[in-house]
C-alpha positions as CSV (number, residue, x, y, z in Angstrom):
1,X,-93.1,-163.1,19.5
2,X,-89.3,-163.8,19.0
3,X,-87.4,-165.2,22.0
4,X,-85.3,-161.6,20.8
5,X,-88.4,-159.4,21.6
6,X,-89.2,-157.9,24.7
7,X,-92.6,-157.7,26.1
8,X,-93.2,-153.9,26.0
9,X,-95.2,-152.8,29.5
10,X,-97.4,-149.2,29.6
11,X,-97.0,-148.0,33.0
12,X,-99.9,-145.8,34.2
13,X,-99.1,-142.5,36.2
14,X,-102.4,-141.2,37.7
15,X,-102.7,-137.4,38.9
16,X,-100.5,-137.0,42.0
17,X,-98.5,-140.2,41.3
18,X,-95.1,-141.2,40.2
19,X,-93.6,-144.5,38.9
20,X,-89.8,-145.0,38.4
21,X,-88.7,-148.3,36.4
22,X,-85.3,-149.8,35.5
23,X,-87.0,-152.2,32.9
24,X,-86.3,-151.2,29.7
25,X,-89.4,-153.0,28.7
26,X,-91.4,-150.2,30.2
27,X,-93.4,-147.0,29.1
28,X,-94.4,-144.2,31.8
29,X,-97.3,-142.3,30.7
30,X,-99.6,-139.8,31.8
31,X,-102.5,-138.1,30.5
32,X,-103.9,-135.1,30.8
33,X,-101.4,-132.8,31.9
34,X,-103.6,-129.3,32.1
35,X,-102.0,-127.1,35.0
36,X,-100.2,-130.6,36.5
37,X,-96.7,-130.3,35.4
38,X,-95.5,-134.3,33.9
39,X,-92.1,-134.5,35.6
40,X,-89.3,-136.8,33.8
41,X,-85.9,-138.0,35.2
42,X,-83.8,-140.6,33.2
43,X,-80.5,-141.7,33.4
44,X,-79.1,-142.6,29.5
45,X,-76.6,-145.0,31.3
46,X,-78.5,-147.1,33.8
47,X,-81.3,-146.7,31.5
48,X,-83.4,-145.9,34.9
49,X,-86.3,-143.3,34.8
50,X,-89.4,-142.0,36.8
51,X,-92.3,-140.1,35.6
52,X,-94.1,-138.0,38.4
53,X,-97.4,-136.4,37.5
54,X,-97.9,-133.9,40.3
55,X,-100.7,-131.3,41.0
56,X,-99.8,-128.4,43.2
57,X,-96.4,-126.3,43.8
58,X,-96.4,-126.2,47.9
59,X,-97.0,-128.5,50.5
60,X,-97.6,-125.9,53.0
61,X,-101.0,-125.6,52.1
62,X,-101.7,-129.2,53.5
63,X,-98.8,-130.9,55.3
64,X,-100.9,-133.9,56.3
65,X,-102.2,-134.6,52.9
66,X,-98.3,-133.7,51.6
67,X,-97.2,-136.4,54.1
68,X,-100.0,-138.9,53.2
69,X,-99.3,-138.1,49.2
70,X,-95.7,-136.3,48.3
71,X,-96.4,-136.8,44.5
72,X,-99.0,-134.1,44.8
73,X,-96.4,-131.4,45.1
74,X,-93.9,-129.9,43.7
75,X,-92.0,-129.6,46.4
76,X,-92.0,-133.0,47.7
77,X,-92.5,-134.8,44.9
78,X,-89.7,-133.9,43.0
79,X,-87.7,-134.7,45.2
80,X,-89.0,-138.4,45.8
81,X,-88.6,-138.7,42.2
82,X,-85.1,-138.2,42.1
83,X,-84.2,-140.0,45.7
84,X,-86.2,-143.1,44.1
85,X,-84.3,-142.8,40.7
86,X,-81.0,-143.2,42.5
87,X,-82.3,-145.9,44.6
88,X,-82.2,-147.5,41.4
89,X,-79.3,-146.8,40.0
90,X,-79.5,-143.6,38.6
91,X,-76.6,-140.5,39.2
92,X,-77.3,-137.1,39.4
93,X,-74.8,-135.6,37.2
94,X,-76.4,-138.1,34.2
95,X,-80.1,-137.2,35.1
96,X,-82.0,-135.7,31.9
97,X,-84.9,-133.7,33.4
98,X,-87.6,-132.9,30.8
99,X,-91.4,-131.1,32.0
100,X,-94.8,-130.3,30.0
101,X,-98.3,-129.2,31.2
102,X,-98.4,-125.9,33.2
103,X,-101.2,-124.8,31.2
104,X,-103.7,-122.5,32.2
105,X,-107.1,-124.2,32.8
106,X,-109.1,-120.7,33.1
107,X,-108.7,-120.5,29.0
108,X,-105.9,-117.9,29.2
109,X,-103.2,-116.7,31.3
110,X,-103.9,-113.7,32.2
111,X,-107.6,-115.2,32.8
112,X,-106.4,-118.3,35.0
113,X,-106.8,-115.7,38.9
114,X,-105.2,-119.1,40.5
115,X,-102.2,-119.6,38.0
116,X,-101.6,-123.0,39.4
117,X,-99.4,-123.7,36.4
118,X,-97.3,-120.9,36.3
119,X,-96.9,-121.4,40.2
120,X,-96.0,-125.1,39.6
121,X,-93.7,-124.1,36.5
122,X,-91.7,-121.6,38.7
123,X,-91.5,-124.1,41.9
124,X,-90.3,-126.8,39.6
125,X,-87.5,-124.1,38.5
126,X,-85.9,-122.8,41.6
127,X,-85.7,-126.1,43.2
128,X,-83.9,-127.8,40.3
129,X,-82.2,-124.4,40.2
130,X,-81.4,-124.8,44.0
131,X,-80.1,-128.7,43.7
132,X,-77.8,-127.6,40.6
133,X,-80.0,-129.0,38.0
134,X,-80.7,-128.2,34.6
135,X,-83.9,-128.4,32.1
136,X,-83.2,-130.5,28.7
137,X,-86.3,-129.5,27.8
138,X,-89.7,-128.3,28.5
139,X,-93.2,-127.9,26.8
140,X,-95.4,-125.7,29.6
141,X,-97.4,-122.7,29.5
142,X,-100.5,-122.6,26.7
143,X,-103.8,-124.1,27.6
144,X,-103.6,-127.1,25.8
145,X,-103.7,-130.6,28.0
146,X,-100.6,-133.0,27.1
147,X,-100.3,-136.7,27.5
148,X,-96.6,-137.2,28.2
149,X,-94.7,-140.7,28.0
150,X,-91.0,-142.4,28.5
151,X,-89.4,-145.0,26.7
152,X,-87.1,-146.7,29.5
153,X,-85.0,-148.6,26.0
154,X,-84.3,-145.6,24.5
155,X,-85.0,-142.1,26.6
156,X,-87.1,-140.9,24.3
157,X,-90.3,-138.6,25.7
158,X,-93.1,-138.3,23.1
159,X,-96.0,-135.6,24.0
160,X,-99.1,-135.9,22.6
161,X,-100.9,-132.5,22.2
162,X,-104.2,-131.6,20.3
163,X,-103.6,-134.5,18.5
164,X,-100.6,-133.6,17.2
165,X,-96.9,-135.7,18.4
166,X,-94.0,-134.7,18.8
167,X,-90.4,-136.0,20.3
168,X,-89.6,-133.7,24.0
């Protein structure tokens, strides 16, 4: 390796996790996005972003596991992800926020009787909506699983679906 190069690091986000990096060395990646919603905040400028893979869209339904795991939940774990962005050095008015997964795991929407996707889609909206933040971009819906990534160097979020990628 040149003394130029940088060591390039794949961080692993498990189901109900979140990593945020300032290393522009680093990838975020999660697999298997089915009704999980992949959750990306980056800031261009201090080239700082997280990556949350979260499960469900309200903590209500378990406060103590919410308090023991926020990343589970939409709810909560949205909002660690962007409290620990700026913690390192990221600014809300230059946060890109890009989703995927929100599929429906029943084979069909209208088959899914749970819709934990659609439910996790629509929290995700009205509290970005709430906090005054906007959607770059989103892949959701379908019933498709996703493996979602970030490149800290250069922003760029790559989805892997049925073996097909493509640049989020």
């Amino acid at each position: 390796m040149d003394q130029g190069q940088t060591q390039r690091v794949k961080q692993v986000i498990g189901v109900g996790d979140m990593k945020v990096s300032n290393n522009v060395a680093d990838t975020l990646i999660t697999y298997a996005l089915g009704s999980c919603l992949g959750v990306i905040a980056f800031d261009p400028i201090a080239k700082v972003g997280g990556l949350l893979h979260v499960m469900l869209p309200i903590s209500t339904i378990d406060p103590a596991k919410a308090a023991k795991n926020p990343c589970m939940f939409v709810d909560t774990g949205v909002p660690k992800l962007f409290h620990e962005c700026y913690q390192a050095g990221a600014q809300k008015g230059r946060m890109v926020v890009k989703v995927a997964g929100g599929a429906a795991t029943q084979g069909a929407w209208e088959g899914d009787i749970f819709e934990i996707g659609k439910r996790n889609i629509t929290m995700l909206r009205k509290l970005l909506w709430a906090n005054g933040v906007l959607l770059k971009a989103q892949d959701v819906g379908g019933t498709e699983p996703r493996t979602m990534s970030l490149d800290l160097a250069t922003g760029e979020v790559l989805l892997h679906v049925n073996g097909q990628s493509k640049v989020l």
